[in-house]
C-alpha positions, -999 to 999 in steps of 0.1 A, spaced: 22 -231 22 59 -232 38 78 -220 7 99 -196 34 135 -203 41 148 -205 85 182 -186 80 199 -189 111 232 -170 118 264 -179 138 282 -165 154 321 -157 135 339 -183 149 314 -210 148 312 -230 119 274 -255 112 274 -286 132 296 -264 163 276 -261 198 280 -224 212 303 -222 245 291 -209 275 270 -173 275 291 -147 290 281 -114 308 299 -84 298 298 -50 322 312 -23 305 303 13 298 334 19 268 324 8 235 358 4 224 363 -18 251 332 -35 249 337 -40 212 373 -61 214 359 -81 241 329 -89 224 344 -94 190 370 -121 208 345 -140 229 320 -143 199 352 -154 178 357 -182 202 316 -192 199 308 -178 231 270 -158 238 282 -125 250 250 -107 269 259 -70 278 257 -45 304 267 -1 297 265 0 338 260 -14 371 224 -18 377 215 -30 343 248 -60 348 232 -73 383 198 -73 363 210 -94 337 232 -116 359 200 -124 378 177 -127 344 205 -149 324 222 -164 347 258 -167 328 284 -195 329 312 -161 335 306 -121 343 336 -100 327 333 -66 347 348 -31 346 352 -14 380 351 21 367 314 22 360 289 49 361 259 52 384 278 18 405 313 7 404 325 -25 400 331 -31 436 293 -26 446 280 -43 415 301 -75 427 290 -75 461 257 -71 446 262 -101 422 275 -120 452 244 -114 479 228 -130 449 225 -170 459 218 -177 425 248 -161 410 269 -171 439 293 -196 421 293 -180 385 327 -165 380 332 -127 384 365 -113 367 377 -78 367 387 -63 338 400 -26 347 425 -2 339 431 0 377 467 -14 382 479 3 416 493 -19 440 458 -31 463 434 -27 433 434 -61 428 426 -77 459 401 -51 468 384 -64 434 388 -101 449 373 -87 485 346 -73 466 333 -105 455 354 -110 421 368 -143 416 398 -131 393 412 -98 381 428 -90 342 441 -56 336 433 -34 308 447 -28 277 436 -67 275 461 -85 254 439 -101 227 465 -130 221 465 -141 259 426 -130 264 406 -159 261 432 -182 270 428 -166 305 387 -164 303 386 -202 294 410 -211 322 375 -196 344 351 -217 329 369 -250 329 382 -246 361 375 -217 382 411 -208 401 416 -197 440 417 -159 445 453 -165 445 463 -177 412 468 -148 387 
């Protein structure tokens, strides 16, 4: 019987024979923003899993288990803060990457982020020509709450 066809689908920047990067987990209620980020990391052959708020990110952080966890701290229902010290009382998830993405840019936002449990901090508008650059720099090589 077997006359049927497997079609199987990659992602936009991944060509046949290419092994998918690392699965990333995006928290993030905007679309827009949600969109960009997603459209570059699947460019770049990365699994994007994603969160619209707090509780439903710590749930899939636990249930996927991600190489990196992109997260906006202006979140309904939990903020970003509480959903990284969440992430964090997590042993499982306690050495997977957590970067802020926010529009928060006062002077203190981003080390409260990094006391929070966040391992490094990007400000929104995110600059698509400088994004993944700064994502991949995570996953090869995690930096010290004091790099940039």
């Amino acid at each position: 019987m077997g006359g049927r066809k497997r079609i199987h689908l990659l992602p936009a920047g991944l060509r046949k024979g290419e092994i998918m990067k690392a699965k990333v987990l995006l928290i993030e209620d905007n679309e827009q923003n949600r969109y960009l980020m997603n459209f570059l990391l699947d460019k770049h052959g990365y699994a994007v899993v994603e969160a619209f708020d707090g509780p439903q990110g710590v749930k899939l952080a636990a249930e996927e288990l991600p190489r990196l966890i992109l997260l906006d701290i202006q979140l309904p229902t939990m903020d970003g803060y509480a959903v990284a010290r969440a992430l964090r009382a997590n042993p499982a998830l306690e050495n997977i990457p957590i970067i802020a993405v926010t529009s928060y840019a006062m002077a203190g936002d981003r080390e409260k982020a990094l006391a929070a449990g966040c391992t490094g901090y990007i400000e929104k508008p995110i600059n698509p020509a400088t994004f993944m650059a700064r994502i991949e720099r995570y996953l090869d090589n995690p930096p010290t709450e004091s790099s940039p």
